[in-house]
N, C-alpha and C positions, 0 to 999 in steps of 0.2 A: 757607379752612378748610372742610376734610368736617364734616359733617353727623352728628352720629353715629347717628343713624334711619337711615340712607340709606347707611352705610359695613356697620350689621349689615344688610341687604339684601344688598347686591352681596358678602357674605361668604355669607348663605342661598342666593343663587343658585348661586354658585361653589360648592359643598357639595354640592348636588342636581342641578345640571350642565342646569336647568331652570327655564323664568319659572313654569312651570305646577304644578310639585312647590312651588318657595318660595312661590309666592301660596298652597298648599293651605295649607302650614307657618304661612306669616304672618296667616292671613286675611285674606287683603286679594285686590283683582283683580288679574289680569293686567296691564290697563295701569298701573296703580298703579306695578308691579315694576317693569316696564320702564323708567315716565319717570323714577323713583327711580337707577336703571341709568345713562341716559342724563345726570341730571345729575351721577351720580360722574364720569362719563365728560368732561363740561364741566365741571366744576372741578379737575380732577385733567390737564387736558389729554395723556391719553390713552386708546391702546383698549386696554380692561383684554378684549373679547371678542370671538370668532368663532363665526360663527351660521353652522351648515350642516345645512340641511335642520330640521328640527324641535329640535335641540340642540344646546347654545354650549360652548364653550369659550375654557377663558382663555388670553390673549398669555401672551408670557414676561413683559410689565410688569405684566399682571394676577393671576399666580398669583405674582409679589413681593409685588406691593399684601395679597395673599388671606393668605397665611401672617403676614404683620407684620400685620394688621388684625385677623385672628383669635386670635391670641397678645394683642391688647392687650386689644381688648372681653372676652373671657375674664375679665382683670386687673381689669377696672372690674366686670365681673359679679361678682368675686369680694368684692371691696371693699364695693361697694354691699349685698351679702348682709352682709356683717362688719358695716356700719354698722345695717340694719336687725336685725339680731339685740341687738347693744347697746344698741338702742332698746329692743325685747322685753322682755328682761331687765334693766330699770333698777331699780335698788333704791335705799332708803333713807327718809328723813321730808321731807316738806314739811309747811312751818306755814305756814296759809293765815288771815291777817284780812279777816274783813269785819263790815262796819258791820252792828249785829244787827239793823236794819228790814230786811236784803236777804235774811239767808240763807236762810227758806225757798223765797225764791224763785227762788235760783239756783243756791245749793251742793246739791241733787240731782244735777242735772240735771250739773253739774259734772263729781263725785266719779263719777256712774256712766261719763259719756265716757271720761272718761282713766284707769278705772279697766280698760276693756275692753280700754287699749291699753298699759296698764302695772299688770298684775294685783301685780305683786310692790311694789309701792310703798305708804307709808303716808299720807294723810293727816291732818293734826291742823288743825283749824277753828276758832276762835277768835272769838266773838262778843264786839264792843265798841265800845264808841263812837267819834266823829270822834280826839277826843283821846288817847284809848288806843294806838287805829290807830297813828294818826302815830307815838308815843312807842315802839311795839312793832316798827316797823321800822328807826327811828333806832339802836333800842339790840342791833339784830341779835334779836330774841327772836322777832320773826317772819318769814320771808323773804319771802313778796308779801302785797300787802292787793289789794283790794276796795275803793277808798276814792271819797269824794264830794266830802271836801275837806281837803288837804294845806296847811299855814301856811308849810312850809320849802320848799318849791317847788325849792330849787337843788339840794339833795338826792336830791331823785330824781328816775329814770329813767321815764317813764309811757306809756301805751297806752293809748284810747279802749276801752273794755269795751260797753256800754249807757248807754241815752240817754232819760227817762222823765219823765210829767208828773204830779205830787201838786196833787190834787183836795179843796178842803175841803167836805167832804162829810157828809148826815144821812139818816136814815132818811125816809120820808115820814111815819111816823106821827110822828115827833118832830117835825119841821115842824109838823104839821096842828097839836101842841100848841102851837105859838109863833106872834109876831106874821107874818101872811102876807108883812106887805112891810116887811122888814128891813134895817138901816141898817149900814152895818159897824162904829161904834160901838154897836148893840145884842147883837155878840157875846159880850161880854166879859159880860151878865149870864146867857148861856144853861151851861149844861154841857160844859165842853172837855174831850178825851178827847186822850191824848198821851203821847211817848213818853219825855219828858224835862220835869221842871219851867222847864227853862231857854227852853221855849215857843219856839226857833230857827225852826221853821219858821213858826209864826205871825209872828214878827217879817218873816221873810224874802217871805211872801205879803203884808201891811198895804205893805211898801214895795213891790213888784212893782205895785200896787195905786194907788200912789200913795197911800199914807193914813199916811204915817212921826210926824204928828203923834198917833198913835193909840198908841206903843210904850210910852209908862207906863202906859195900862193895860193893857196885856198885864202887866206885874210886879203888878197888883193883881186879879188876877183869883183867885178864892176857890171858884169850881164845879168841879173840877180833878180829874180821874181819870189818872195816870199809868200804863202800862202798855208793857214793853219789846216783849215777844213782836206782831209786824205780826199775828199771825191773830185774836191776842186782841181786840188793837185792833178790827180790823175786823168782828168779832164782835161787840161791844161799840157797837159805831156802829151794825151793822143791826139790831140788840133796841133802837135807843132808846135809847141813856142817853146820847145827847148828840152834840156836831159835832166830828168830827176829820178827817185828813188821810188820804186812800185813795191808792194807786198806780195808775199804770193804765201795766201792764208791756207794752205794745204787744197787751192784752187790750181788748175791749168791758167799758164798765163793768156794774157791775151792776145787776139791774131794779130793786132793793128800795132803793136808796140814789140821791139825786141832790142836783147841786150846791145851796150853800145860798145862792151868788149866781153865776146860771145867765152871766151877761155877765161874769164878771171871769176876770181871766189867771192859770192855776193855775202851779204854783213848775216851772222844769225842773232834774232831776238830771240829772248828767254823773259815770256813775261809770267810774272810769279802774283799769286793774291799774298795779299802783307796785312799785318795788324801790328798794334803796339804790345808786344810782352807783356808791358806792366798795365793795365787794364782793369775796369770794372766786371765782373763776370756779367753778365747779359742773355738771357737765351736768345731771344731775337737775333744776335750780333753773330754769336756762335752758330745756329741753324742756317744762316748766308752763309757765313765761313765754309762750314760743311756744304754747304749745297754747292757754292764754287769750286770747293776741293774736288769735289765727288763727278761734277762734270765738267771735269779741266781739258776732256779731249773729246770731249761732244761738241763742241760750239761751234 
């Protein structure tokens, strides 16, 4: 099988009747042309040329080769352009979930990429929880999530997105106000700051930790500041008002905030782009899909 690099060559030569005119056209060198020449010429086992004095010319089997080669590539130039203008011009809604600790720090950065390259399209953004997520793709109400963790697993179809370590983490001034050498049973009298009463991630760091004999009193803890929005949170953490959970989005942390037990193993998230299996085919749907897949460790 030809090459098709190497077929639109020996179609620019044949054209310009010259190695030195098609390397001008292709930019490329001289020898470049030539050994591109020489291997149509070994794969196609014939001479497609006649070289006399400074300028070639094609056999009778190479100006066959030249006219069917150049009627076809033409074809696929023509296609290829069709396909990328369809891309161009794609319209319609995408409903995008994600988990609401992530979206500021990803749906920017998202929405402007693929906005560059499909102006005409709308996005709708949906901030909500593990639970929501799940039930919002199930029931077709959203097309892809952003998700951390999926219960129905056979359901859907999924993609590695970002990969990230949550840090329980405190101001230094709030430290300086607490016991310097801290027990992990002396958290639960300090100030928790969180994004859900149901304290998941605490539960999910005490067992990483080895400390699973700790989880009833995480349901009795009484110092308890709830807050959804991650910036508030994390604002909230570096003024002091207690220990919560930071990301560290493939970022240096920060100077004003450090671990509140510097040796222990913080939680890793594994967030994946998800769709439902069984599904309407869609290109719209599919070209997000792929554009999420494709830069899953750009963002």
């Amino acid at each position: 099988m030809i090459d098709l690099n190497k077929l639109r060559t020996f179609t620019v030569v044949a054209d310009e009747g010259s190695i030195t005119k098609a390397a001008e056209r292709l930019y490329r060198t001289q020898p470049a042309i030539s050994a591109q020449l020489k291997d149509v010429e070994d794969e196609t086992e014939l001479v497609l040329f006649e070289r006399k004095n400074s300028k070639i010319y094609l056999t009778k089997e190479g100006k066959c080769l030249f006219e069917y080669a150049r009627e076809r590539i033409d074809e696929i130039d023509a296609v290829v352009n069709c396909l990328r203008n369809n891309r161009q011009n794609l319209e319609g809604t995408i409903r995008l979930g994600v988990h609401f600790e992530l979206t500021s720090f990803f749906i920017p950065e998202i929405v402007h990429k693929f906005k560059v390259e499909h102006p005409r399209v709308r996005l709708e953004i949906f901030e909500l929880d593990h639970d929501a997520l799940e039930a919002g793709l199930l029931a077709n109400d959203i097309d892809l999530g952003l998700v951390t963790a999926l219960k129905k697993t056979s359901f859907f179809e999924t993609h590695p997105f970002f990969t990230f370590q949550r840090h329980l983490v405190a101001s230094h001034e709030y430290l300086s106000r607490v016991s310097p050498e801290l027990r992990y049973e002396d958290i639960f009298d300090l100030e928790i700051i969180a994004s859900s009463n149901l304290l998941s991630d605490y539960k999910s760091w005490l067992k990483i930790n080895q400390q699973s004999q700790l989880f009833k009193q995480v349901e009795n803890i009484t110092k308890l500041v709830t807050v959804k929005d991650a910036e508030a949170m994390r604002s909230l953490i570096k003024k002091g008002a207690g220990i919560g959970f930071y990301d560290d989005l493939g970022k240096s942390q920060e100077q004003d905030v450090v671990r509140v037990f510097p040796e222990s193993n913080p939680i890793t998230i594994n967030i994946e782009v998800a769709r439902r299996k069984t599904r309407t085919q869609n290109v719209l749907l599919d070209e997000f899909y792929d554009f999420l897949s494709n830069n899953s460790l750009t963002v």
